[in-house]
C-alpha positions in Angstrom: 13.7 67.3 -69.4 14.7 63.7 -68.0 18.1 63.5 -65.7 17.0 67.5 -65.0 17.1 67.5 -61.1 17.0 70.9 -58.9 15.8 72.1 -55.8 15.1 76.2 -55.7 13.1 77.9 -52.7 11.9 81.3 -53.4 10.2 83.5 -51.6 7.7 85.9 -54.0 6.4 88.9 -52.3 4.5 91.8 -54.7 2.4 94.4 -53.6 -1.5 95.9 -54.0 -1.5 98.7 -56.9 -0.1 101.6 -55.3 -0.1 99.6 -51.8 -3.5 100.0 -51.0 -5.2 98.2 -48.3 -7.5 96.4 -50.2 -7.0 92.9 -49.1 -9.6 92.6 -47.1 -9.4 89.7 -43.9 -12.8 88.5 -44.9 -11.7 86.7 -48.1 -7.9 87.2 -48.3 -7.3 83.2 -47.2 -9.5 82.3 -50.3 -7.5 84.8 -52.3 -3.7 83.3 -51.1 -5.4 79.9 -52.0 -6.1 81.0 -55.4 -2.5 81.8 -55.6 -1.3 78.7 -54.5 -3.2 76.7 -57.0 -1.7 78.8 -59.7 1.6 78.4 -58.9 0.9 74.7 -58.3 -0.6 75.1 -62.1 3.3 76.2 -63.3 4.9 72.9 -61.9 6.2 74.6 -59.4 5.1 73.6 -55.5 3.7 76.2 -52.8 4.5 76.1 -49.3 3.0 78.8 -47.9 1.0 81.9 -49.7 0.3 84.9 -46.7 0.3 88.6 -46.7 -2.1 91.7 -45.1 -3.8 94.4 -46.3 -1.3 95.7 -49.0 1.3 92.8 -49.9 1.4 89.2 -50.6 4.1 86.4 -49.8 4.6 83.3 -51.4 7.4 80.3 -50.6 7.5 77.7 -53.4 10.1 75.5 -54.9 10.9 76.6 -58.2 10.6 73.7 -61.6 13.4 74.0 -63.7 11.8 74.9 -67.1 9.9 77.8 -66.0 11.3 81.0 -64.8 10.3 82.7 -61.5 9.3 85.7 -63.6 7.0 83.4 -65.7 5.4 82.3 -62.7 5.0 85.6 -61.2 3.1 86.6 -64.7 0.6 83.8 -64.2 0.0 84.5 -60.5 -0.5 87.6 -60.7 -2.6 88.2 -64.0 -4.8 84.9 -62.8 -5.3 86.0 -59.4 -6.4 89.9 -60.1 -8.7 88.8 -62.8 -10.0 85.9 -60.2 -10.5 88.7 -57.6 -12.0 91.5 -60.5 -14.7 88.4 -60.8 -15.6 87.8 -57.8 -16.8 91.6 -56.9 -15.2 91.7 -53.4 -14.1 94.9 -54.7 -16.4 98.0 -55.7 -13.9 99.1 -57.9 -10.7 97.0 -60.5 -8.3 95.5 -59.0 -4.5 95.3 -59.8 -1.1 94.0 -58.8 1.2 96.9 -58.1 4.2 96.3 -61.3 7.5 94.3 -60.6 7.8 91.4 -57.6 11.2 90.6 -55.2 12.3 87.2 -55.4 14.7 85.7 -53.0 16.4 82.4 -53.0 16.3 79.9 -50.0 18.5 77.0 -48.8 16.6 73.7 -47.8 17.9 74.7 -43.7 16.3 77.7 -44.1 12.6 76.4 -45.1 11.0 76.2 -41.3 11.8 80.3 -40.8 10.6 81.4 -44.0 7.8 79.4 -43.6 7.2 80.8 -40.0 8.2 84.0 -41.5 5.3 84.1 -44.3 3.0 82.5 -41.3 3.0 85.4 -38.5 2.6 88.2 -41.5 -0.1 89.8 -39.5 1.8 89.9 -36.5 4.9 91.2 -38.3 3.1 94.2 -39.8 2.3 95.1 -36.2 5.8 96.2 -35.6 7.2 96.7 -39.2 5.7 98.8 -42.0 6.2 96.6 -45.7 8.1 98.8 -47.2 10.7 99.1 -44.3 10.0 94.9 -44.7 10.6 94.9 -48.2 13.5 97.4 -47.8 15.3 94.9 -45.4 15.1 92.1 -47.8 16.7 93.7 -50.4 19.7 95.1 -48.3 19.7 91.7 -46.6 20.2 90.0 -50.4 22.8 92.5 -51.5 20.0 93.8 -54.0 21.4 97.0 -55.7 17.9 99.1 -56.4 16.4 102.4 -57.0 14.3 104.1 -54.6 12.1 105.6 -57.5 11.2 101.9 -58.3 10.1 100.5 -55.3 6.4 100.2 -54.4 4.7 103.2 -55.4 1.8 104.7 -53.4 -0.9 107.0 -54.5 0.1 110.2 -54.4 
């Protein structure tokens, strides 16, 4: 796509199946890595790929010929079948459905990257879905409380 110029930031965040706390500390840096590489893969660039237990956030700058949604397919798809193979897990793991995806201007880079950076420190004082919650109200997302997050019930 020549004379195709833009300049997206989005931040990506998507959640364990049924939020379970499954990401464990040990090997979640070499999971976010994983992440990073495949959204590298799309074209796109990574910034910054952080989460906990439950959730994941990624900060990228989106290419032009590939939707966010596309992306979010191969991250996701890549990175569970990645973590099924590496038996971390005594039982299949999978991405909870659906992501959130929230657009950035270039000023705002250093707090969302600061942001994604003290996760762990965050989720001291703020549970994800109250997090996750704030960003949509924050982003004038309309949404349905029967399709956020689901836990196991």
């Amino acid at each position: 796509m020549s004379n195709t110029y833009s300049q997206v930031y989005i931040q990506a965040v998507w959640a364990v199946k049924y939020r379970n706390s499954v990401l464990d500390k040990k090997w979640r840096q070499e999971l976010f890595a994983v992440v990073a590489n495949l959204i590298n893969e799309t074209g796109c660039k990574t910034y910054i790929v952080n989460g906990v237990e439950d959730h994941i956030h990624c900060f990228f700058s989106l290419k032009p010929s590939i939707s966010i949604s596309k992306v979010m397919q191969i991250a996701k798809a890549k990175s569970s079948k990645w973590l099924n193979e590496t038996n971390y897990l005594e039982h299949r793991f999978e991405w909870q459905k659906g992501f959130g995806s929230f657009s950035y201007s270039k000023s705002s880079i250093d707090n969302v990257y600061k942001y994604i950076e003290n996760q762990e420190e965050h989720h001291k004082k703020q549970l994800f879905l109250d997090e996750y919650k704030d960003f949509l109200n924050k982003f004038d997302i309309d949404y349905e409380e029967q399709y956020i997050f689901k836990e196991l019930t």
